[in-house]
C-alpha positions in Angstrom: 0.0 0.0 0.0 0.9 3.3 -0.8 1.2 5.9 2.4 -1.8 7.8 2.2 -3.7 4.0 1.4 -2.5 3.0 4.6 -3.3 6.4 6.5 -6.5 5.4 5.1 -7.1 2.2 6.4 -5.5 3.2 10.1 -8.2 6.1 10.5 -11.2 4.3 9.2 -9.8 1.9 12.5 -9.2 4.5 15.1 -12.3 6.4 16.1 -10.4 9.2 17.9 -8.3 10.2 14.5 -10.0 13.5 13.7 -9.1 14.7 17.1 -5.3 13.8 17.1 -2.9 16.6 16.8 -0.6 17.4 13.7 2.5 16.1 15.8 0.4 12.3 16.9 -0.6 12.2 13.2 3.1 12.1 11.5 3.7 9.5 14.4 0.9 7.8 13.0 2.9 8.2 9.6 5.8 7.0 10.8 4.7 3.8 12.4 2.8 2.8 9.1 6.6 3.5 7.1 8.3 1.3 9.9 5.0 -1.2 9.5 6.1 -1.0 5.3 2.6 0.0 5.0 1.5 -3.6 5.4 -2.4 -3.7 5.4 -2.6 -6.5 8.9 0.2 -4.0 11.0 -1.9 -0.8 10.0 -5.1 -3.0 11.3 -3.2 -4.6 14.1 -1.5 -0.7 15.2 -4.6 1.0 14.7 -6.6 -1.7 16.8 -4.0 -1.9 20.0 -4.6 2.0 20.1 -8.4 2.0 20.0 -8.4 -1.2 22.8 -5.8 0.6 25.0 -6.8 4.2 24.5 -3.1 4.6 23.1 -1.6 7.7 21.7 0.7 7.0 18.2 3.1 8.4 20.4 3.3 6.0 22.9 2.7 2.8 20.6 5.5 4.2 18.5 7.9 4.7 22.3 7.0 1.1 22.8 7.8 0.4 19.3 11.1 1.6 19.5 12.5 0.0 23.1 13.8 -3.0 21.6 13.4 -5.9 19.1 11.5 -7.9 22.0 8.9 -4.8 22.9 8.4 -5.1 18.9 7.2 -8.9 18.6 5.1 -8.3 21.9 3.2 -5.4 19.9 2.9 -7.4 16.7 1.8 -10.5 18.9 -0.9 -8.5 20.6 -4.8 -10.2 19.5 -6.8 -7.9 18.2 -10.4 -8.5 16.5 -11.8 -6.5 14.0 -15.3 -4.9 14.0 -16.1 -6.9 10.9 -15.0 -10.1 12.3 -17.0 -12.3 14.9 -16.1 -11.2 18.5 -14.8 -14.3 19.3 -12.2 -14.4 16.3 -9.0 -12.5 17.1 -5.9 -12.4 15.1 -2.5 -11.1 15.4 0.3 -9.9 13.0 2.7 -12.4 14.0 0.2 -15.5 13.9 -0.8 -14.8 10.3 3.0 -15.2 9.2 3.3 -18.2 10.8 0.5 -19.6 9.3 2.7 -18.8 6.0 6.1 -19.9 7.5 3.9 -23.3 8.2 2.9 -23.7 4.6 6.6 -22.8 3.4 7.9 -25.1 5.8 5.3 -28.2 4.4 6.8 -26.6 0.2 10.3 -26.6 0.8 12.1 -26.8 3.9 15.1 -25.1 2.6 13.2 -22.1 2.3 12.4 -21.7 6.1 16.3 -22.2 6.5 17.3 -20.1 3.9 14.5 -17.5 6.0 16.4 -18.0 9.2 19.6 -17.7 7.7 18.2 -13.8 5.8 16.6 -13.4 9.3 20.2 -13.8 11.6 22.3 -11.2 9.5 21.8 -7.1 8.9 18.1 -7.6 6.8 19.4 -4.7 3.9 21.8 -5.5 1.3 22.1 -8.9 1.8 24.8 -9.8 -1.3 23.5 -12.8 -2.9 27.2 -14.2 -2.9 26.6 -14.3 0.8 24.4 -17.1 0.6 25.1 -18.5 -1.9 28.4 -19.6 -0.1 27.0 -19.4 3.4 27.5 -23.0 3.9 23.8 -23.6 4.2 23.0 -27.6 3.0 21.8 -26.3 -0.8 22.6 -22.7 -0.9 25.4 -23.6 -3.5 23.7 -25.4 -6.2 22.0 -23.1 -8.4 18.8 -24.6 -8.9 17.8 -25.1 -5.7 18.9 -21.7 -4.5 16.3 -20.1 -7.7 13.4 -22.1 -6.4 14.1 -21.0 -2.7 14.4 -17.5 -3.6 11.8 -17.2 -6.6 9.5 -18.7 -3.7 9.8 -16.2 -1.1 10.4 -13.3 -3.7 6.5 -14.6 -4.3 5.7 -14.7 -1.5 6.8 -11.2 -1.1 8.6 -12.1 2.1 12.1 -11.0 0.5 12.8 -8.3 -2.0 15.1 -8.3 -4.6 17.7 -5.0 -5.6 20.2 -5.6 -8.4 22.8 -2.6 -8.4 25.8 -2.4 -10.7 25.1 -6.2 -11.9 25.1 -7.4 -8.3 22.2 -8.9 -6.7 20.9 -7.9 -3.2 18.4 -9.4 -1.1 16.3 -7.6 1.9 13.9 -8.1 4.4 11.4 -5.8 5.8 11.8 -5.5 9.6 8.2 -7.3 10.3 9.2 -10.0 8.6 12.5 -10.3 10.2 10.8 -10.2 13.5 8.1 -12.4 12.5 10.8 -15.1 11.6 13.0 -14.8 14.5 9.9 -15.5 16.8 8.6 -18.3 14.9 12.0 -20.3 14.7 12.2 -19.3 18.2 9.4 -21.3 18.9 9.5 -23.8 16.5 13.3 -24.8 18.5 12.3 -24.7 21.2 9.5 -27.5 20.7 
């Protein structure tokens, strides 16, 4: 989505936005650019403020404390008004029900996930992983279907610069991951 999409979709969720300030609203704008204007985080953002009677403000100073205070936000249940009462969702739980179906495709993908997950998640030189030592990462094919499959899945994007291929992941997703192999280890 587009910024002003997403602005959008965050106000038609938060009853109190016409009477937020000019300084809480570019807050607002700057969680949904952290968020990569990702249609469940603007729901998911917009829905912990309304429930907790949360200024952008403080969501976004929570936000920011640390990687754990993150996945605890994007972990929170929320239900939408347009949803049963009784069904509740959360940003995180929605990628693991697409980690689970990668997993089930191709386990090398989830690996290859983990491995894009553990290093810096921008500029990620295909070269890197390629030779990273991960079982498969150094045999061509398998390394295209790994990577055409998440580039589909729009969990990984592609940036080619000077003939040189780069990989990145957006920060939900990177946090998404970490938490679901977390838990996947540790049962």
């Amino acid at each position: 989505m587009e910024l002003e999409e997403a602005i959008d979709l965050y106000s038609k969720r938060l009853d109190s936005w016409q009477s937020l300030g000019g300084e809480e609203k570019r807050t607002v704008s700057t969680i949904l650019d952290s968020m990569g204007h990702v249609p469940l985080a603007v729901v998911g953002a917009a829905a912990f403020m309304a429930e907790n009677e949360t200024l952008p403000s403080v969501y976004w100073s929570i936000f920011q404390e640390n990687d754990k205070r993150a996945k605890e936000l994007l972990s929170e249940q929320f239900s939408e008004i347009q949803r049963e009462a009784d069904m509740t969702e959360s940003i995180l739980s929605t990628y693991f029900v697409t980690f689970d179906r990668i997993t089930e495709q191709m386990p090398l993908m989830v690996k290859l996930l983990g491995l894009l997950a553990s290093i810096d998640r921008q500029n990620i030189h295909k070269e890197l992983l390629t030779h990273s030592g991960l079982e498969g990462m150094d045999d061509s094919l398998k390394f295209c279907r790994a990577i055409g499959k998440l580039l589909r899945f729009s969990l990984v994007t592609e940036a080619k610069l000077e003939g040189t291929t780069f990989y990145e992941l957006h920060r939900l997703v990177q946090l998404s991951i970490q938490t679901y192999l977390s838990i996947e280890q540790s049962s």
